[in-house]
C-alpha positions in Angstrom: -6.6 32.7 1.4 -8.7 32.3 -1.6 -11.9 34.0 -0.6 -12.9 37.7 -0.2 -11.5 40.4 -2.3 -9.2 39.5 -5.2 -5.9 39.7 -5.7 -4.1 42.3 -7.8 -1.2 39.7 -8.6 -4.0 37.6 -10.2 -5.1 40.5 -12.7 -1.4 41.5 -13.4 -0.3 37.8 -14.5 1.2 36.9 -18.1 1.0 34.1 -20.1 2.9 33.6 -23.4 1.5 32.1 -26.5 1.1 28.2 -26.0 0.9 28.0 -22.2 -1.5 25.8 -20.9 -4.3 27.0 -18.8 -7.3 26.7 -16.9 -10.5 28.2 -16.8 -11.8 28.6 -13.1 -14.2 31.5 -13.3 -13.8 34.7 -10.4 -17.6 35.9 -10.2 -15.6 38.9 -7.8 -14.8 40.3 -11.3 -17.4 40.3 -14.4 -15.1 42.1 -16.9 -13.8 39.3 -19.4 -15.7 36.8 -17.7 -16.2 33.5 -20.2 -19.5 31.7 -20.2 -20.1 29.5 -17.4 -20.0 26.1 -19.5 -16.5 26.5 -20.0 -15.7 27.2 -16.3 -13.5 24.3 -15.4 -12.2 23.3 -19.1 -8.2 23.5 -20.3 -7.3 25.8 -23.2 -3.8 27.1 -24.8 -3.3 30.5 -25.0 -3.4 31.7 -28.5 -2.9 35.0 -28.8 -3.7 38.7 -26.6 -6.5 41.3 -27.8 -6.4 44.2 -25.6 -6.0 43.5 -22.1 -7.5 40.0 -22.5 -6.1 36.8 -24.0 -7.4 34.6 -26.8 -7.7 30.9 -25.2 -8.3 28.2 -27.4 -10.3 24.7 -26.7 -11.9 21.8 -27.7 -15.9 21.5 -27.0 -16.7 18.5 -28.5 -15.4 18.2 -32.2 -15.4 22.1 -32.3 -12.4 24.2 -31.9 -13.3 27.7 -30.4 -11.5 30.7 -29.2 -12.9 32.3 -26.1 -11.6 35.9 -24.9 -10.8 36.1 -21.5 -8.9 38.3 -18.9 -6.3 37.0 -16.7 -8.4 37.0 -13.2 -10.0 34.0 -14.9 -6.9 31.8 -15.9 -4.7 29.7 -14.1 -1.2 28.1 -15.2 -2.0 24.3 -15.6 1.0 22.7 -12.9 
């Protein structure tokens, strides 16, 4: 079940430097919440600051590092 109150296991996941992830926004929680132009885009994980992880991508010929919490990232299968 996806909808309703979120889950704690999403909050408590790790990624390590260089996983691939996605950006799919969870408008449950607005801490850490990246804008919503990059909802739905692919980044790497490029560091942690805090309880939030650095997430780099490519928007357009740019690079740019976003800063978002876990409840907002999911392991690319």
């Amino acid at each position: 079940r996806d909808r309703g109150i979120h889950s704690i296991t999403r909050a408590l996941q790790h990624f390590e430097k260089g996983d691939s992830v996605d950006i799919i926004i969870d408008s449950a929680v607005h801490k850490g919440m990246p804008h919503i132009r990059f909802h739905g885009c692919t980044g790497e994980i490029e560091g942690k600051q805090g309880d939030s992880y650095l997430v780099g991508i490519n928007d357009g010929k740019k690079h740019k590092v976003l800063i978002i919490r876990s409840e907002h990232l999911r392991r690319v299968q």
